[in-house]
C-alpha positions as a printed Julia matrix, in Angstrom:
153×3 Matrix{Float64}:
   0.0    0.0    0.0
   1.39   3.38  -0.81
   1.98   6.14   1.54
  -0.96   8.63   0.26
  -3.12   5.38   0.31
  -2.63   4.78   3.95
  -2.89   8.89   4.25
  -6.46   8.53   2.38
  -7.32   5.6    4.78
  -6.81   6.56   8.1
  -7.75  10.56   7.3
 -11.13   8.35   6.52
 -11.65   6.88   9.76
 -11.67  10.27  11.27
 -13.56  11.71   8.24
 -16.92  11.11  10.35
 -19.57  12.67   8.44
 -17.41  11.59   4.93
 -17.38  15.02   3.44
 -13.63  14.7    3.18
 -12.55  16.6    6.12
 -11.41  15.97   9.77
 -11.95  18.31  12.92
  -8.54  20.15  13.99
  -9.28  18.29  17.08
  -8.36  15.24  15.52
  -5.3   16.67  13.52
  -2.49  14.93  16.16
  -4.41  11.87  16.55
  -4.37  11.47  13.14
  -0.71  12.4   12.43
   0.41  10.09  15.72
  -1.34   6.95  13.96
   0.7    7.47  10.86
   4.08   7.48  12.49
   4.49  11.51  13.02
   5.28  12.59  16.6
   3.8   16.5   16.98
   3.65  17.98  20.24
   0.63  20.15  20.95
   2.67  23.12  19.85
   3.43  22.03  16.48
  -0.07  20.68  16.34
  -1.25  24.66  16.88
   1.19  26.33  14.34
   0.41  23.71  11.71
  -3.03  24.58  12.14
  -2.1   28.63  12.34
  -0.32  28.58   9.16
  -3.12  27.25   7.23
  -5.47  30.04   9.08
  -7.9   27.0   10.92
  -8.68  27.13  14.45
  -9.21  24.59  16.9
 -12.76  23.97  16.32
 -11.99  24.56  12.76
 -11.62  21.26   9.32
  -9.24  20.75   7.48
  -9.38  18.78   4.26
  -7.21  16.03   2.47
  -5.05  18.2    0.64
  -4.41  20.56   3.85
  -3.91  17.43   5.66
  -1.43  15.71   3.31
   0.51  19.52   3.49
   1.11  19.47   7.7
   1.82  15.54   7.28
   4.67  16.61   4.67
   6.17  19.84   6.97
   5.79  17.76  10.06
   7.51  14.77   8.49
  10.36  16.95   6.95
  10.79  19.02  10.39
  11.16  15.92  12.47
  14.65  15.01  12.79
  15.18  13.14  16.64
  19.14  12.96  15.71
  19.05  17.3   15.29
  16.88  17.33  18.66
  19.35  15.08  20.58
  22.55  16.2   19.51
  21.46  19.69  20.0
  20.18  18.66  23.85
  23.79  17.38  24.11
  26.05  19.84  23.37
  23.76  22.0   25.8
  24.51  19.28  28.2
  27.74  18.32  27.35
  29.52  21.59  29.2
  32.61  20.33  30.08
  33.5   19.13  26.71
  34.04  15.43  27.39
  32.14  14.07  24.46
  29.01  11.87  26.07
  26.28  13.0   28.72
  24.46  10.65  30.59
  20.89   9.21  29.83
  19.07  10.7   32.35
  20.98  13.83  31.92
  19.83  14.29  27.93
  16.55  12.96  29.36
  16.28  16.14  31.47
  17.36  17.82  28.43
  14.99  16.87  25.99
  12.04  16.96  28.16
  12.84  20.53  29.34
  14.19  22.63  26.37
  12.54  23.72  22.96
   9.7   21.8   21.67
   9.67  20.07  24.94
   9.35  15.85  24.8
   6.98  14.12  26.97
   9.08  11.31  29.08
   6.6    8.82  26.56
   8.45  10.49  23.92
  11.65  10.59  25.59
  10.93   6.83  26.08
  10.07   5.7   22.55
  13.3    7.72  21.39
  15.66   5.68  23.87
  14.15   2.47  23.06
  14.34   2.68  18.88
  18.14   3.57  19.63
  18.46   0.97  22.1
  19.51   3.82  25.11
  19.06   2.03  28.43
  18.69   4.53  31.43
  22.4    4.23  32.47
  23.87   4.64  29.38
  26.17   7.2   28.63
  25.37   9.29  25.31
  27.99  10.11  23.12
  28.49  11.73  19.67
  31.07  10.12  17.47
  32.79  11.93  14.16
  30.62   9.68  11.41
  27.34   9.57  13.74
  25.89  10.08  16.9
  26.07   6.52  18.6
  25.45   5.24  22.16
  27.12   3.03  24.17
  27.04   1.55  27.75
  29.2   -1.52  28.34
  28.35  -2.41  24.68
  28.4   -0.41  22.13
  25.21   0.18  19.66
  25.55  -1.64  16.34
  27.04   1.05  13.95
  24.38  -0.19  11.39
  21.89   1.18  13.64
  20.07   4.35  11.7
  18.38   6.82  13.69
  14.86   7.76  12.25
């Protein structure tokens, strides 16, 4: 199945009345079952930009436009290595877990600990790692060290 069909389909369950829209309310719901991961704020400026408020529609080709902005904007490697040199003051290359934890749920477009969560476990963190960036690409290690053929998303 293509990635507009799967769009169509699951804009469709929300599409309640079928006239081909879907209340703002909906908007993350919607975005969160297709793999996106907007906070509420993103959510709001998404919906800003394209002049609809919350109790506002929005229709499939609106919809497919914040799905294609959020998509591009998302980038967990930008967030966490950003959240690390913050972190990282003394200049020794790795922070702690729970340290870029703190980080990520407390700066910028702030992370829920779910979030926080989901990130750690797709790049196999474990709460006592330590976090470190390497020259080719950001990897983590604790007393092993992640596979190198690990991609973040």
């Amino acid at each position: 199945m293509g990635l507009c069909t799967e769009y169509k389909e699951c804009f469709s369950l929300y599409d309640k009345q079928q006239r081909g829209k879907i209340k703002a309310t909906d908007l993350m719901v919607v975005m969160r079952c297709l793999g996106a991961s907007p906070t509420p704020g993103e959510v709001q400026r998404h919906l800003q930009t394209h002049q609809i408020d919350k109790n506002g529609e929005l229709d499939f080709s609106t919809f497919l436009t914040v799905m294609h902005m959020q998509i591009k904007q998302e980038d967990p490697k930008k967030e966490i290595l950003l959240a690390m040199l913050m972190a990282d003051r003394e200049k020794k290359g790795y922070i702690m877990a729970s340290e870029l934890r703190s980080k990520l749920t407390r700066l910028g477009e702030k992370l829920t600990d779910k979030e926080v969560d989901e990130l750690f476990r797709e790049a196999n963190i474990e709460p006592n790692d330590k976090v470190k960036e390497t020259a080719d690409q950001q990897q983590c290690d604790s007393t092993r060290l992640l596979q190198s053929n690990k991609q973040w998303k």
